[in-house]
N, CA and C atoms of all chains as a GROMACS GRO file, in nm:
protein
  573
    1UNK      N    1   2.294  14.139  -3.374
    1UNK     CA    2   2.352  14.006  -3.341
    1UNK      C    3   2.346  13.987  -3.189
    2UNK      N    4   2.299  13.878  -3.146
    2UNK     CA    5   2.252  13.842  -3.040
    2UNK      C    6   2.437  13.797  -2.916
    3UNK      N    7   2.384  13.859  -2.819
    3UNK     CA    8   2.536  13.754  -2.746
    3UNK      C    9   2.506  13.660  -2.742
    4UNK      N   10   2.586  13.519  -2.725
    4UNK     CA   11   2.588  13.425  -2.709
    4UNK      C   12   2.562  13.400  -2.517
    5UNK      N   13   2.493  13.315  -2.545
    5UNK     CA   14   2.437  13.318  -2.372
    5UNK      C   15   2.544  13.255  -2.247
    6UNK      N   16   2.687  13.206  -2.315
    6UNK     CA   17   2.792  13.212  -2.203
    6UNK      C   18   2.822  13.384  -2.180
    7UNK      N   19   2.842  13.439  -2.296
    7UNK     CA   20   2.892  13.595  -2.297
    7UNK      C   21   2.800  13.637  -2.175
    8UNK      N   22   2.631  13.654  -2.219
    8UNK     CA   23   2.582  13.691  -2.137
    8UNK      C   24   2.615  13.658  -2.013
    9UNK      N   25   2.604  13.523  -1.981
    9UNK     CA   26   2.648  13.502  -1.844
    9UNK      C   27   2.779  13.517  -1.774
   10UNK      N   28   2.894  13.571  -1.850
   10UNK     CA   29   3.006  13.541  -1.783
   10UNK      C   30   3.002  13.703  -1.754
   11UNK      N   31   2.939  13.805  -1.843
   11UNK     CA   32   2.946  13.946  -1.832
   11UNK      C   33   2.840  13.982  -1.672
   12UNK      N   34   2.705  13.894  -1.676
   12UNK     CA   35   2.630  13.913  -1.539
   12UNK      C   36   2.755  13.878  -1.424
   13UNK      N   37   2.826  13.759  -1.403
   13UNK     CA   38   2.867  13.721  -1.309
   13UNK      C   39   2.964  13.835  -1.270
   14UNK      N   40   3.070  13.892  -1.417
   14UNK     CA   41   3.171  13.937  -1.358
   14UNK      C   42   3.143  14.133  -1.343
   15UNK      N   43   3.043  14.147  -1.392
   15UNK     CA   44   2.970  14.291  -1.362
   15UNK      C   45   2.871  14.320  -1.209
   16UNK      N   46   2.860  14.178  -1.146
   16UNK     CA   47   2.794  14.249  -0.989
   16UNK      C   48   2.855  14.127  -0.904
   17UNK      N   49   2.881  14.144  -0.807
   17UNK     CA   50   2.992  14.083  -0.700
   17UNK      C   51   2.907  13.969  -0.672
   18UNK      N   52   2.761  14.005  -0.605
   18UNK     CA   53   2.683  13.872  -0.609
   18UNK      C   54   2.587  13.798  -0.719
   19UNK      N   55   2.562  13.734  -0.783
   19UNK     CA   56   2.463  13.680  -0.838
   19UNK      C   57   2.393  13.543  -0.782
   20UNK      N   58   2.254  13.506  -0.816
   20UNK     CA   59   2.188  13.440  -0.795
   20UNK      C   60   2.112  13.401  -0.923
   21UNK      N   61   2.160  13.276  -0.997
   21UNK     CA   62   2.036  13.266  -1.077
   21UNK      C   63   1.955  13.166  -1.041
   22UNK      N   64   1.862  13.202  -1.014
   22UNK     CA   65   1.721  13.092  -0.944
   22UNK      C   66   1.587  13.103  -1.013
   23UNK      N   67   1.480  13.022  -0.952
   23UNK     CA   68   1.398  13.011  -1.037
   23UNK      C   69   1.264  13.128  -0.936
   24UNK      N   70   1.254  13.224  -1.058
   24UNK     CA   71   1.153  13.338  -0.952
   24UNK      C   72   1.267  13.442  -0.908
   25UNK      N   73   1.165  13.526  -0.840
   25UNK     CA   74   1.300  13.617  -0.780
   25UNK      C   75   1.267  13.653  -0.658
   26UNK      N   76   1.403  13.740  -0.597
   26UNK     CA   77   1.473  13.714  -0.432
   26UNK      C   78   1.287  13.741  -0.354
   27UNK      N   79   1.242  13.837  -0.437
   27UNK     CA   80   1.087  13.857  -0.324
   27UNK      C   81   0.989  13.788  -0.333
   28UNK      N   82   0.971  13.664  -0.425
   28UNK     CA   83   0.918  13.590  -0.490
   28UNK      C   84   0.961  13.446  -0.533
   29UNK      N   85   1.043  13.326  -0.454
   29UNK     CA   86   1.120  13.282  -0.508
   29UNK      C   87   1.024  13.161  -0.559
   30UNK      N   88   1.042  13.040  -0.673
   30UNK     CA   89   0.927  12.959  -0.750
   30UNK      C   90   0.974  12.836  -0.717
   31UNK      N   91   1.048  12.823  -0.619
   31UNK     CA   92   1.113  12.689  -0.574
   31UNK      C   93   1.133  12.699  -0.432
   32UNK      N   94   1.165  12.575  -0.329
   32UNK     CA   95   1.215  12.550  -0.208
   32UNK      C   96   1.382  12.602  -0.230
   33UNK      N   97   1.430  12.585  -0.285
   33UNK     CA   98   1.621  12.580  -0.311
   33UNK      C   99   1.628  12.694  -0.323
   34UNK      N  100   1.564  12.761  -0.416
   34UNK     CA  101   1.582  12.901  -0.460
   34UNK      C  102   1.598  13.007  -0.331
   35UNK      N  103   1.428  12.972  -0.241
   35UNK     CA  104   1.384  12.999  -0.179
   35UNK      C  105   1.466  13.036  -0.059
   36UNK      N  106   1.570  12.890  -0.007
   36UNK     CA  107   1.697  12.864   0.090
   36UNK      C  108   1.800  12.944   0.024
   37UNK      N  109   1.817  12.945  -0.057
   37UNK     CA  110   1.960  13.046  -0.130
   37UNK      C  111   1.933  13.226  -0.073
   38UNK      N  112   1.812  13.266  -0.102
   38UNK     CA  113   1.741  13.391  -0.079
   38UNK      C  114   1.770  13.403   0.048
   39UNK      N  115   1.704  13.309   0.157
   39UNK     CA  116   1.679  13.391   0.287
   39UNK      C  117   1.863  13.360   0.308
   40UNK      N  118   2.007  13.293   0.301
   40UNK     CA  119   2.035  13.301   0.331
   40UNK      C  120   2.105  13.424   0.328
   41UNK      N  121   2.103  13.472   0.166
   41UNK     CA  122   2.197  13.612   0.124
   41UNK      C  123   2.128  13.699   0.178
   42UNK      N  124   1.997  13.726   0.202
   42UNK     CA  125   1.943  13.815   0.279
   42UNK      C  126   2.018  13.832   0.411
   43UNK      N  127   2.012  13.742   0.478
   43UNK     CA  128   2.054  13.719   0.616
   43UNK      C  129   2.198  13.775   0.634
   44UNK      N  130   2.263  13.744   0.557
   44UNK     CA  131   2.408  13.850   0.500
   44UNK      C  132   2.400  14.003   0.493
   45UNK      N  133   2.282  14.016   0.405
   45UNK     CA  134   2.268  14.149   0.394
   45UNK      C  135   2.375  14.259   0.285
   46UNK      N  136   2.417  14.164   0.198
   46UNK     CA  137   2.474  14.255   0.094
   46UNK      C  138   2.459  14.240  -0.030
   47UNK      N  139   2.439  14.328  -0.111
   47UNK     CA  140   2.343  14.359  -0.211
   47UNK      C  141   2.439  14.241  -0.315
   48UNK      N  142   2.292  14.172  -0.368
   48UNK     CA  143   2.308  14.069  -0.485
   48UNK      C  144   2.185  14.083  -0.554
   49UNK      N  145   2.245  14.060  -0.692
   49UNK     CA  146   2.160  14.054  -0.789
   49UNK      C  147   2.089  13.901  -0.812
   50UNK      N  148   1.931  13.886  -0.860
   50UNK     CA  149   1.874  13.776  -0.872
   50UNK      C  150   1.851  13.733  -1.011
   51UNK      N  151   1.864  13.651  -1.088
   51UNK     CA  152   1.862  13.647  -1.222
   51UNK      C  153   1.716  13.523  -1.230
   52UNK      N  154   1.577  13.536  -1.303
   52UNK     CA  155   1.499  13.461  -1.291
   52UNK      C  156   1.504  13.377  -1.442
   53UNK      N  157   1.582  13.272  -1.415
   53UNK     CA  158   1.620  13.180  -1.542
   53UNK      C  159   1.448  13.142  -1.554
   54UNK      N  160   1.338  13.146  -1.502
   54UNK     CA  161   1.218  13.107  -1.576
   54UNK      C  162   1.179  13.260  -1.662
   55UNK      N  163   1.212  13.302  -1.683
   55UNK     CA  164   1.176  13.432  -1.768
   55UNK      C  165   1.306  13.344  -1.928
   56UNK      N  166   1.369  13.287  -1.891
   56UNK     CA  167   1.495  13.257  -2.003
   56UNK      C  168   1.532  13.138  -2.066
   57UNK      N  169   1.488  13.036  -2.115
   57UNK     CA  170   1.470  12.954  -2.132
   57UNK      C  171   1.650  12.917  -2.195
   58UNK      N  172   1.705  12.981  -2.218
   58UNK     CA  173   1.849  12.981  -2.271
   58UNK      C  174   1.939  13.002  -2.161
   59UNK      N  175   1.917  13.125  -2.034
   59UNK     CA  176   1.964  13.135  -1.934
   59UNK      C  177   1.955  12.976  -1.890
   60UNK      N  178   1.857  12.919  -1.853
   60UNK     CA  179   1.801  12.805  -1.812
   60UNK      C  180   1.891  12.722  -1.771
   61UNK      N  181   1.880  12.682  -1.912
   61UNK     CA  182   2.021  12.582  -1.966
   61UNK      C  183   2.158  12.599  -1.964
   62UNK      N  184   2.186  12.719  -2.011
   62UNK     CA  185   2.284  12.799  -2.054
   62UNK      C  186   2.371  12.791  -1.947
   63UNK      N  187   2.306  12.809  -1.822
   63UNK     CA  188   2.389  12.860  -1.687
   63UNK      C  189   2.433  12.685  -1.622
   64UNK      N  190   2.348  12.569  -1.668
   64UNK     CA  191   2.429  12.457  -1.620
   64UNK      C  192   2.491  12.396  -1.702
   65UNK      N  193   2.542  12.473  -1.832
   65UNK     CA  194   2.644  12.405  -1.878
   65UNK      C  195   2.789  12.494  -1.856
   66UNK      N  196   2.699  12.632  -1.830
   66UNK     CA  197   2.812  12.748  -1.790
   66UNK      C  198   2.911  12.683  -1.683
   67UNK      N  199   2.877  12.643  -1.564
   67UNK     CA  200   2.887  12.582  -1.440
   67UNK      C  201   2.960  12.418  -1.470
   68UNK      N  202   2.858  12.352  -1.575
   68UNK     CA  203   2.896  12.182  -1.565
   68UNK      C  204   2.816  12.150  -1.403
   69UNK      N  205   2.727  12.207  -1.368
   69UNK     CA  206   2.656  12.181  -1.260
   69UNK      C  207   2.501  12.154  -1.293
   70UNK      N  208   2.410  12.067  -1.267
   70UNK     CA  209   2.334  12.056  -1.342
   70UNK      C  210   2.196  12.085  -1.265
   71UNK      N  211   2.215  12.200  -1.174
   71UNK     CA  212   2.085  12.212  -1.104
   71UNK      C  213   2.114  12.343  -1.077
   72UNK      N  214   1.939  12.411  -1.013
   72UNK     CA  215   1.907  12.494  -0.980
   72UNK      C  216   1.918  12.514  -0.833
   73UNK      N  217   1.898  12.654  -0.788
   73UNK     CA  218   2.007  12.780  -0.801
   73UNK      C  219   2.152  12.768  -0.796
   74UNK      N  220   2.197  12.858  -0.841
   74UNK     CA  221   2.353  12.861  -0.877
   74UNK      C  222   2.404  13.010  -0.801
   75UNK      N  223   2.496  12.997  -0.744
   75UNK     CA  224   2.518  13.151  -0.669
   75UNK      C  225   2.689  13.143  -0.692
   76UNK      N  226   2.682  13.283  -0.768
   76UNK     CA  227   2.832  13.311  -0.828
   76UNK      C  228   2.904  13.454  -0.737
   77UNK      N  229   2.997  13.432  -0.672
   77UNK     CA  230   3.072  13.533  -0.575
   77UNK      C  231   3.169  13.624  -0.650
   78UNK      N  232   3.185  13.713  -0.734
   78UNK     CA  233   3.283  13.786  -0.796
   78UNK      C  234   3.318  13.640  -0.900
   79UNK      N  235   3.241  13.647  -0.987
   79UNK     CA  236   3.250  13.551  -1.122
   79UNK      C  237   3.255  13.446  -1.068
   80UNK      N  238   3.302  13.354  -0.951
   80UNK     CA  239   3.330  13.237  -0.939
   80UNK      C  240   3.197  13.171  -0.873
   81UNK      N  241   3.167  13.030  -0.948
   81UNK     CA  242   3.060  12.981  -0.908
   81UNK      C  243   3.089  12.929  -0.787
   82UNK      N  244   3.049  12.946  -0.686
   82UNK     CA  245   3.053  12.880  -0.549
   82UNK      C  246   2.957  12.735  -0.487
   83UNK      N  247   2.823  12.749  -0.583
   83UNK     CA  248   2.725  12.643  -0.513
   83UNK      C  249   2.581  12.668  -0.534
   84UNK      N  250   2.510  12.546  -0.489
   84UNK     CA  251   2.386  12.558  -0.489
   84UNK      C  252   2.310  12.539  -0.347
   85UNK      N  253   2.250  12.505  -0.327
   85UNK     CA  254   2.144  12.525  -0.188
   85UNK      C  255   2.193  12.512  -0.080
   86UNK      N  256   2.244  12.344  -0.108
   86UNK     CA  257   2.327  12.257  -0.003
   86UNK      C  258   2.462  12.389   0.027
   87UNK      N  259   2.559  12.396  -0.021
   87UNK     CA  260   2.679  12.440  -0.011
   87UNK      C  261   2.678  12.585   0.043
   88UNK      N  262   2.561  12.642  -0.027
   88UNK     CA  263   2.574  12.782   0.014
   88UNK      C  264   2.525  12.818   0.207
   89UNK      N  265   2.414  12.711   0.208
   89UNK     CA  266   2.391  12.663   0.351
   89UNK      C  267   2.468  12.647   0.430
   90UNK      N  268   2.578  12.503   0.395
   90UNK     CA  269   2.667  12.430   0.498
   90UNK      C  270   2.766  12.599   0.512
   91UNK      N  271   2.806  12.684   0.393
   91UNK     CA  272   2.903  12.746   0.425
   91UNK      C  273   2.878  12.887   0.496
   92UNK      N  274   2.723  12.893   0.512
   92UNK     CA  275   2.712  13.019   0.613
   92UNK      C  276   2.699  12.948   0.715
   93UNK      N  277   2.639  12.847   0.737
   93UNK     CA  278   2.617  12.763   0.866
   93UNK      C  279   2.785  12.780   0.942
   94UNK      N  280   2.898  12.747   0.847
   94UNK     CA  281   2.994  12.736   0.861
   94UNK      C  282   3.107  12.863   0.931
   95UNK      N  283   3.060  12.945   0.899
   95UNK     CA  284   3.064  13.115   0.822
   95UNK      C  285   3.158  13.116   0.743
   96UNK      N  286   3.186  13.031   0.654
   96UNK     CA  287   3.277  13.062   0.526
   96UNK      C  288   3.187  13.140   0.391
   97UNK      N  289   3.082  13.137   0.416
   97UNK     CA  290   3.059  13.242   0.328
   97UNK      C  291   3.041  13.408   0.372
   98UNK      N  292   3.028  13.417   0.477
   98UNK     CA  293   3.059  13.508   0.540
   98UNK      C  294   3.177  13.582   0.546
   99UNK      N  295   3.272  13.505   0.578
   99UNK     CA  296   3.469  13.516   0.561
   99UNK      C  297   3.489  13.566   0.394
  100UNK      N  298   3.397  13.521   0.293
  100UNK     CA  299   3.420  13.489   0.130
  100UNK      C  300   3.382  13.660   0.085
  101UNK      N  301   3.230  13.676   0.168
  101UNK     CA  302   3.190  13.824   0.134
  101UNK      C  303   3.233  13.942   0.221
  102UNK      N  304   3.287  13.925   0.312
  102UNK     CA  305   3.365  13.996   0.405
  102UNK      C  306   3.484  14.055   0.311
  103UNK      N  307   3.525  14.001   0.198
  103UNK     CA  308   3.628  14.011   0.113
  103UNK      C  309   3.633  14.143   0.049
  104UNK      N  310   3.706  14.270   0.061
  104UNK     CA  311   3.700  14.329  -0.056
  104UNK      C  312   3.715  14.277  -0.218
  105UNK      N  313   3.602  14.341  -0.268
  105UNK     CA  314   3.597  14.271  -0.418
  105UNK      C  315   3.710  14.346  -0.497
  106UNK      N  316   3.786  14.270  -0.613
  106UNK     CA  317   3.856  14.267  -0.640
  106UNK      C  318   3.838  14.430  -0.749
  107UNK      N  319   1.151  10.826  -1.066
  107UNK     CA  320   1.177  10.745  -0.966
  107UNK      C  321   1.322  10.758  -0.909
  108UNK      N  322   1.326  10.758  -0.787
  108UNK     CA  323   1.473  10.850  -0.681
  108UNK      C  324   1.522  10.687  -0.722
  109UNK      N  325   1.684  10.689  -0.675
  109UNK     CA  326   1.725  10.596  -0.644
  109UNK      C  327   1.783  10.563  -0.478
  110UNK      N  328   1.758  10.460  -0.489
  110UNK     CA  329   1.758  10.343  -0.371
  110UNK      C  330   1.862  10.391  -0.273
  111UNK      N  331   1.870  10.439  -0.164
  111UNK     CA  332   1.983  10.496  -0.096
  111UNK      C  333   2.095  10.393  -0.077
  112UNK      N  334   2.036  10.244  -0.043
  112UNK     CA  335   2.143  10.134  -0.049
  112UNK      C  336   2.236  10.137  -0.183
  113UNK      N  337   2.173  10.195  -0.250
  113UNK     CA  338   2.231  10.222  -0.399
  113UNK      C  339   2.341  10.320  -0.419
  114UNK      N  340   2.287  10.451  -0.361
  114UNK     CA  341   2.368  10.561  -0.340
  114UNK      C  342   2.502  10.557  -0.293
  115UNK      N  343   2.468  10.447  -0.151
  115UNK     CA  344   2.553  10.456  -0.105
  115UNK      C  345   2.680  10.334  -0.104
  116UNK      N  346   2.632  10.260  -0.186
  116UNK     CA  347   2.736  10.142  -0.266
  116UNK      C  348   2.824  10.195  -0.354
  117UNK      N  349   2.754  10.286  -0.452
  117UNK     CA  350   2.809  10.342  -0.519
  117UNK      C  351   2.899  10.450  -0.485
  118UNK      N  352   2.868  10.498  -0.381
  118UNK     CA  353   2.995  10.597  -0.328
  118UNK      C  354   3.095  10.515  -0.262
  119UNK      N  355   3.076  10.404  -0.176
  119UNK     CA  356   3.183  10.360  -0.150
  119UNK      C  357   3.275  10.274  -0.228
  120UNK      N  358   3.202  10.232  -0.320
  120UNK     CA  359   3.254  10.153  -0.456
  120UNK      C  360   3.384  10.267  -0.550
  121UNK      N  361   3.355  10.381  -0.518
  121UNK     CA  362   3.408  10.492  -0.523
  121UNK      C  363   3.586  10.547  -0.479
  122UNK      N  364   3.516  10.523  -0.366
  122UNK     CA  365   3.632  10.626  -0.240
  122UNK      C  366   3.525  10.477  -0.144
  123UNK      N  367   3.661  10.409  -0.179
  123UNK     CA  368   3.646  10.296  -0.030
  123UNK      C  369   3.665  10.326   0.091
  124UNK      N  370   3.759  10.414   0.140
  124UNK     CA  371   3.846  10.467   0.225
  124UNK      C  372   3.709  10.585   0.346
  125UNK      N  373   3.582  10.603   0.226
  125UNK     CA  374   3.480  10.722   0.275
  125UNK      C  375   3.405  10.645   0.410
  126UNK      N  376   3.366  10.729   0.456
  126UNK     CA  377   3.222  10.706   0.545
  126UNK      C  378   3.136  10.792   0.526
  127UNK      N  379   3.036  10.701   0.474
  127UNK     CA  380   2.859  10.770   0.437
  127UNK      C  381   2.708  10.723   0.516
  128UNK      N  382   2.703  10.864   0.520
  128UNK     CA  383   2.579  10.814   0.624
  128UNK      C  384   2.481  10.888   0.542
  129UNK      N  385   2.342  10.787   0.528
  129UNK     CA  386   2.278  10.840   0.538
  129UNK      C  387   2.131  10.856   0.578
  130UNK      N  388   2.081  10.981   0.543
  130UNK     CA  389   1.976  10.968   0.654
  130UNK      C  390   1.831  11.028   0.579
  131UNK      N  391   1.728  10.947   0.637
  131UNK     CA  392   1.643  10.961   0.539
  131UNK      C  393   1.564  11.107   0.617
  132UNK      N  394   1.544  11.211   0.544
  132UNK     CA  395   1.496  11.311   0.620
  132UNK      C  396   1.354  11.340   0.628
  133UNK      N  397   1.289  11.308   0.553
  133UNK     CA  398   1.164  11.313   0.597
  133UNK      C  399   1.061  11.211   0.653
  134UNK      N  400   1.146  11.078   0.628
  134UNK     CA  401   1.066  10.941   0.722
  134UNK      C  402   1.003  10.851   0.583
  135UNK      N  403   0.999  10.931   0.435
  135UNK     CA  404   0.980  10.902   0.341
  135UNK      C  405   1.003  10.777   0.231
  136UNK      N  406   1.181  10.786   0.254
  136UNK     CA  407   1.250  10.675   0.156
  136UNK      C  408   1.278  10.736   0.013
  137UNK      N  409   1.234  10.902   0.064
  137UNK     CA  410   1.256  10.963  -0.086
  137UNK      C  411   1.306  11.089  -0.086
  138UNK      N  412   1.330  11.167   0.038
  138UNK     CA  413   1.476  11.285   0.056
  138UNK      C  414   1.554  11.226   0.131
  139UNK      N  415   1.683  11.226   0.053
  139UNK     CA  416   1.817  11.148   0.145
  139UNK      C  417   1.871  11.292   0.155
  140UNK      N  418   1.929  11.301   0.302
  140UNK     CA  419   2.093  11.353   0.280
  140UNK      C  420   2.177  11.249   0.352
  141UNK      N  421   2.343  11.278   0.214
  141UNK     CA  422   2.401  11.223   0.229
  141UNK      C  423   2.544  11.295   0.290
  142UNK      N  424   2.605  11.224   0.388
  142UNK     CA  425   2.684  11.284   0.457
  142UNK      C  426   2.822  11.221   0.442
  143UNK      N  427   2.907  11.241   0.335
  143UNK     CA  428   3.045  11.171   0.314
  143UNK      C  429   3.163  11.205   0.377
  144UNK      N  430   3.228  11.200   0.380
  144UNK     CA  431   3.372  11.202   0.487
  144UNK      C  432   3.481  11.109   0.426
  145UNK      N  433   3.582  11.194   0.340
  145UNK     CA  434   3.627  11.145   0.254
  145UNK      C  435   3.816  11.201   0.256
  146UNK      N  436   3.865  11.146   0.243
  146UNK     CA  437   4.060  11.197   0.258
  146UNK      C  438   4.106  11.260   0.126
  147UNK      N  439   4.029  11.239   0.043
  147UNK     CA  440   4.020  11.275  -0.076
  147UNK      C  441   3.961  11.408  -0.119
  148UNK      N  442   3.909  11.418  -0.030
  148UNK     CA  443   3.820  11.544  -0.066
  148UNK      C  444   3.962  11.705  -0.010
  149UNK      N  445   3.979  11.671   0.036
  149UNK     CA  446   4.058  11.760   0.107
  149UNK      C  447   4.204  11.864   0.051
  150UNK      N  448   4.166  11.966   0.060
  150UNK     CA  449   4.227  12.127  -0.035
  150UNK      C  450   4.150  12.137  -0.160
  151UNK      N  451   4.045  12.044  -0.164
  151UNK     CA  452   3.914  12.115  -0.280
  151UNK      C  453   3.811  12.184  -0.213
  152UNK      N  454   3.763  12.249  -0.363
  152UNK     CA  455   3.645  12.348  -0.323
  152UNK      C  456   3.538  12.235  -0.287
  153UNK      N  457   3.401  12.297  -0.229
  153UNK     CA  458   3.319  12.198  -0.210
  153UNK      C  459   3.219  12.140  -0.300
  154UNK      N  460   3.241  12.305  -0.409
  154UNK     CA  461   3.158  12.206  -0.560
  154UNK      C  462   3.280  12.114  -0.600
  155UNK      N  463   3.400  12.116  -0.591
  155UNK     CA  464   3.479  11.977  -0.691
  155UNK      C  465   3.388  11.836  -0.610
  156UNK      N  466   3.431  11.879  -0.416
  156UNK     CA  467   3.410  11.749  -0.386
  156UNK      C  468   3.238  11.720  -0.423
  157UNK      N  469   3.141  11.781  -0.423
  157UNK     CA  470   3.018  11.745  -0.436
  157UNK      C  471   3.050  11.671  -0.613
  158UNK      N  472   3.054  11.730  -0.689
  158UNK     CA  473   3.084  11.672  -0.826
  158UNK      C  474   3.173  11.551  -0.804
  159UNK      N  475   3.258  11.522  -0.718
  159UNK     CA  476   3.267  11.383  -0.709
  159UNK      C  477   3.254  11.294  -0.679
  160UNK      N  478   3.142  11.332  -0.548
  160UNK     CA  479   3.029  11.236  -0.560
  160UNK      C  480   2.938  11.186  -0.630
  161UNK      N  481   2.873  11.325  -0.705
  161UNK     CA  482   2.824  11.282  -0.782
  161UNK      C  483   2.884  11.178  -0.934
  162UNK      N  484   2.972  11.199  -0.960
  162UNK     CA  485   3.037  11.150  -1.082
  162UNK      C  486   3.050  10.983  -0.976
  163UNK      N  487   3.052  10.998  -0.863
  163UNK     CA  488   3.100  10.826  -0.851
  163UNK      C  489   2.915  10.774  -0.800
  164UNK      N  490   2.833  10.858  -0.795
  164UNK     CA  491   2.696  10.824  -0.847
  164UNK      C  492   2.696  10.749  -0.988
  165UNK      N  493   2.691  10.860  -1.038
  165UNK     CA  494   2.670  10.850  -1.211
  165UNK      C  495   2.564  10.835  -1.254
  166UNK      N  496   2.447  10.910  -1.157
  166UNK     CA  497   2.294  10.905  -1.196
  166UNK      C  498   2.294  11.071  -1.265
  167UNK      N  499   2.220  11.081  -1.325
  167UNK     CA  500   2.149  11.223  -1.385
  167UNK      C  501   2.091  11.305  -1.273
  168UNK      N  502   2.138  11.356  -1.202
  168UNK     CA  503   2.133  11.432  -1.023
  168UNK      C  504   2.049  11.513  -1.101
  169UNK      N  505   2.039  11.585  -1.169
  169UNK     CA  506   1.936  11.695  -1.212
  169UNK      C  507   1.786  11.676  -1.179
  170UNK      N  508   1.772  11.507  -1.227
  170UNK     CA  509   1.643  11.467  -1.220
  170UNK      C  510   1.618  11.349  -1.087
  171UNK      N  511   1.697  11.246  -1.079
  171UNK     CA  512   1.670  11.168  -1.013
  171UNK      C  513   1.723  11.241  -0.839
  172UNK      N  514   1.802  11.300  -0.876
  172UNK     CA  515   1.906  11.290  -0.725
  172UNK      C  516   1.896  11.469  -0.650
  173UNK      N  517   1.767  11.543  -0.776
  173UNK     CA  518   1.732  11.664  -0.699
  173UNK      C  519   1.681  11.645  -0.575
  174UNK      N  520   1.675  11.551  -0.506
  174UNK     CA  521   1.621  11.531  -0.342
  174UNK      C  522   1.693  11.502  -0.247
  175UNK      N  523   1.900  11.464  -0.366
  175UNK     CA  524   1.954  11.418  -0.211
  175UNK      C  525   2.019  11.524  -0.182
  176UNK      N  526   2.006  11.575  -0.039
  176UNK     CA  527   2.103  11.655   0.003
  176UNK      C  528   2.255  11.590   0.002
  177UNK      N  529   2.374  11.656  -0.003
  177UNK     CA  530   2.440  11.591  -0.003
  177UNK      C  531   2.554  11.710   0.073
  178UNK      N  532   2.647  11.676   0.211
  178UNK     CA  533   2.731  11.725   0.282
  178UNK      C  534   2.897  11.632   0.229
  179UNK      N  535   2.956  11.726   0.244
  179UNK     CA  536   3.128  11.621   0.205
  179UNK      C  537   3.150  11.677   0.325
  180UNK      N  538   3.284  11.620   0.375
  180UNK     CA  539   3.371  11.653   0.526
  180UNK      C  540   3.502  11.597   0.474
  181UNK      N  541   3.565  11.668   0.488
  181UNK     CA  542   3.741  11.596   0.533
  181UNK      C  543   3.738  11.560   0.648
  182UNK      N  544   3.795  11.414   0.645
  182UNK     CA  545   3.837  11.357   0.779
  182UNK      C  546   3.939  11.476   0.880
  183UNK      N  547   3.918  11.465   1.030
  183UNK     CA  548   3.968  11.543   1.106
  183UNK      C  549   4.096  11.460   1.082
  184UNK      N  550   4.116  11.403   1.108
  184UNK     CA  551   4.273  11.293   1.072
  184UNK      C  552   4.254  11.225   0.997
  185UNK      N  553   4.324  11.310   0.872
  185UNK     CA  554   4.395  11.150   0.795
  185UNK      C  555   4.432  11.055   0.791
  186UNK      N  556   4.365  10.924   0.770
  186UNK     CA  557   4.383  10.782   0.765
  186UNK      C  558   4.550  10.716   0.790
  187UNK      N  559   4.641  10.851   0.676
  187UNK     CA  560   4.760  10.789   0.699
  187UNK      C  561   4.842  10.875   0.803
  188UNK      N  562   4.755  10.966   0.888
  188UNK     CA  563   4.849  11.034   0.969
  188UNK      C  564   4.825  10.908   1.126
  189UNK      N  565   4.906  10.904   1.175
  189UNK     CA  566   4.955  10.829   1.291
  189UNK      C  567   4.910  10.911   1.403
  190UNK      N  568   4.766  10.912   1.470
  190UNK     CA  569   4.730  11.007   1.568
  190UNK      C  570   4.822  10.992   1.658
  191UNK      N  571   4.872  11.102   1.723
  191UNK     CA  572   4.951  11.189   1.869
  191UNK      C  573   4.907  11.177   1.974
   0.00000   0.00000   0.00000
């Protein structure tokens, strides 16, 4: 019996501190957005996992109804969805995402 | 087909009257906007609520039509109803 693809996703988010699900992956990304999400967590420098929703056609979907957000990439901080391209940008630009991963994880 | 930024941005203020939106066409195009709101409303939310409420006072299908607008929220530095010092 198959998990149901919120299970799956709520078990990825809350099993690695960072996630990324984008389209392609972090060394390879198949989009511009994706692409901006990557170099910024790089630029951070702490280990996140990349999830390539084009390998998943259920991930795909799955993850913008998970969210109620209806676009690609999605970047989840210790389970909580935080944002997509724009947001994750303005908030290192900002350094609030910086301040967010600076956090011991729970 | 994107929609009309005069559009965008009617509709946000049709919204949150109280906002200021700018926006700006970024590539010289007429077809990547970012949009830059500044809103009293927005303020002690996360920045996906306030982005989702822009979008919801859109009310276009952002997935498809509105994957091009960038879109920034701001809380006003002073609140409208605070009495600057």
């Amino acid at each position: 019996m198959a998990m149901a693809t919120s299970d799956r996703i709520r078990a990825l988010v809350t099993d690695n501190e960072i996630v990324v699900f984008m389209k392609g992956v972090p060394a390879a990304p198949q989009c511009g957005f994706s692409a901006g999400v990557v170099k910024v967590l790089d630029a951070i420098g702490r280990p996140y996992v990349g999830v390539n929703v084009l390998d998943d056609p259920f991930l795909r979907e799955g993850i913008k109804e998970y969210s109620d957000w209806p676009t690609l990439p999605q970047v989840y901080v210790r389970g909580e969805f935080i944002g997509g391209c724009d947001i994750v940008r303005d908030m290192y630009a900002a350094g609030e995402l910086q301040a967010l991963l600076a956090g011991q994880s729970a | 087909m994107p929609m009309d930024a005069t559009e965008i941005e009617r509709r946000i203020t049709a919204a949150f009257p109280d906002a200021d939106v700018l926006m700006v066409d970024m590539a010289g195009d007429g077809d990547h906007w970012a949009a830059r709101v500044t809103c009293a409303a927005f303020a002690g939310k996360s920045r996906i609520v306030q982005h989702k409420m822009v979008y919801a006072a859109i009310g276009a299908d952002m997935g498809h039509e509105l994957h091009a607008l960038a879109l920034q929220t701001f809380v006003p530095a002073v609140p409208p109803t605070t009495p600057a010092t």
